[in-house]
C-alpha positions in Angstrom: 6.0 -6.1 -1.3 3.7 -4.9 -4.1 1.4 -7.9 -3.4 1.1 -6.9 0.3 0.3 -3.7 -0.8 -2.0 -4.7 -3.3 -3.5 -7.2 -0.5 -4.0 -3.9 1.9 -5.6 -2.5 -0.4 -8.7 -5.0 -1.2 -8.6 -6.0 2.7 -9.8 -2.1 3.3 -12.2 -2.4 1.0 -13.6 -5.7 2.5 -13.3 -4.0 6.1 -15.5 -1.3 4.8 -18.2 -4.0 3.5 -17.8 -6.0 6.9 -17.2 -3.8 9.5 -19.6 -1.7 10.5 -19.1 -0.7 14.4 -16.4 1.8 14.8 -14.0 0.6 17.2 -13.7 -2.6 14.9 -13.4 0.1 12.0 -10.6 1.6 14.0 -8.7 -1.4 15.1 -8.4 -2.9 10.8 -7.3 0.6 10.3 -4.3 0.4 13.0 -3.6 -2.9 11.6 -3.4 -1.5 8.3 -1.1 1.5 9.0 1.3 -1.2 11.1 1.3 -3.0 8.0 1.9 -0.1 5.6 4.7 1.2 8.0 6.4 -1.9 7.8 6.1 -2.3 4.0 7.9 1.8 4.0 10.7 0.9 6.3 11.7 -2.2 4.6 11.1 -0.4 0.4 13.7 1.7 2.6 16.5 -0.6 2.4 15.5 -1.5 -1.3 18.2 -0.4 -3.8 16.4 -0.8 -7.3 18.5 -0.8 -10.9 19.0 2.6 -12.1 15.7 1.8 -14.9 13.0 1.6 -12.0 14.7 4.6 -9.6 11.7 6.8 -10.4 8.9 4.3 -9.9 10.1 2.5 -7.0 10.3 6.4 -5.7 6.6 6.3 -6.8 6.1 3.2 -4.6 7.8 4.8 -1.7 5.6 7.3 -1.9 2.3 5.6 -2.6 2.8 3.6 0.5 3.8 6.4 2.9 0.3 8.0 1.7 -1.4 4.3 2.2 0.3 4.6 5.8 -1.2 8.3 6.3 -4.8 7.4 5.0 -5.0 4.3 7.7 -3.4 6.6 10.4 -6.6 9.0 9.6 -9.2 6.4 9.1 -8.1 5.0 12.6 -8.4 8.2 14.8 -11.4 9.4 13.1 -13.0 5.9 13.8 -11.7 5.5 17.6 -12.4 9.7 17.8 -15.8 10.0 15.7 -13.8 12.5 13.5 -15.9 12.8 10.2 -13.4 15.0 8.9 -10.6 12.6 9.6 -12.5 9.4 8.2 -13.0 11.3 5.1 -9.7 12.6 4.2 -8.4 9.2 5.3 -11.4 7.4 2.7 -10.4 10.0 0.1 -6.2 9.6 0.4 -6.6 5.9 0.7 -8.4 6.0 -3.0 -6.1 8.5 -4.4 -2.5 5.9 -3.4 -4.8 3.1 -4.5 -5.4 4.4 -8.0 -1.6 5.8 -8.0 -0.6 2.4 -7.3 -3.0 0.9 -9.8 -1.3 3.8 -12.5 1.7 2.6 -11.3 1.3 -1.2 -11.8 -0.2 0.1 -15.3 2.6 2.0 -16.7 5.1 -0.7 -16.0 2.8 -3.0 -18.3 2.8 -0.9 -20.5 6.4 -0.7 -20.8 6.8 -4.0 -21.5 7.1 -4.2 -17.3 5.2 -6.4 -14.9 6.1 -6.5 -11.1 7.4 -9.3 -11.4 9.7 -8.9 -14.0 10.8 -5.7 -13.4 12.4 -7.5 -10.0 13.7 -11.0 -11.6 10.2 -12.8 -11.5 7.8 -14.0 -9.1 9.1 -17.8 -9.6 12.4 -16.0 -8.2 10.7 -15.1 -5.0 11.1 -11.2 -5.1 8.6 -8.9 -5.9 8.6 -5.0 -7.6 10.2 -3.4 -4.7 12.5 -6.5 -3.6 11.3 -8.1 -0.8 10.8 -11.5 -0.8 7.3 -12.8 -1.4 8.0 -14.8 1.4 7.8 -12.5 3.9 9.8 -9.6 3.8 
């Protein structure tokens, strides 16, 4: 889950380096929301060990404000809404660095994704989806 997330993440950032006509602009951001509301509803069902109950609360949130910022980016693109392209540009940094803080303080703490959920090699990432696909 943390991959896709992370994978969001530098696919807006290409988007914004590719795209350039607004209904294009518009329809990555729909994906991207889709995606982000998929990754929420299935951290959802996640029950993580009692160690990682605050940052897998972090995650939840991160991603519900990754969901938001692509929600705002998409109207203001498909509705030439300045306002809304820039308080989506500005809440889709903000989640991005939380999530980079995030991935950074589990480090720290002797924590990567991976092992914080059993290991990569196990197929499961931070939030405990599969890496396969869900």
């Amino acid at each position: 889950m943390t991959e896709r997330l992370g994978a969001l993440y530098a696919r807006w950032r290409q988007d914004l380096e590719l795209l350039s006509a607004e209904p294009e602009m518009a329809n990555a951001a729909s994906i991207q929301r889709w995606e982000a509301a998929g990754l929420l509803d299935r951290s959802r069902t996640v029950q993580p060990p009692a160690a990682l109950l605050r940052a897998h609360s972090e995650l939840r949130s991160i991603i519900a404000d990754t969901a938001r910022a692509a929600q705002l980016l998409s109207n203001g693109y498909r509705f030439h809404s300045s306002r809304a392209r820039c308080d989506g540009h500005a809440l889709m940094l903000a989640s991005e660095a939380r999530f980079s803080a995030l991935c950074e303080s589990l480090a720290a703490s002797g924590l990567s994704i991976a092992r914080a959920t059993g290991g990569a090699d196990a197929g499961h990432d931070a939030a405990g989806g599969s890496a396969a696909g869900g």
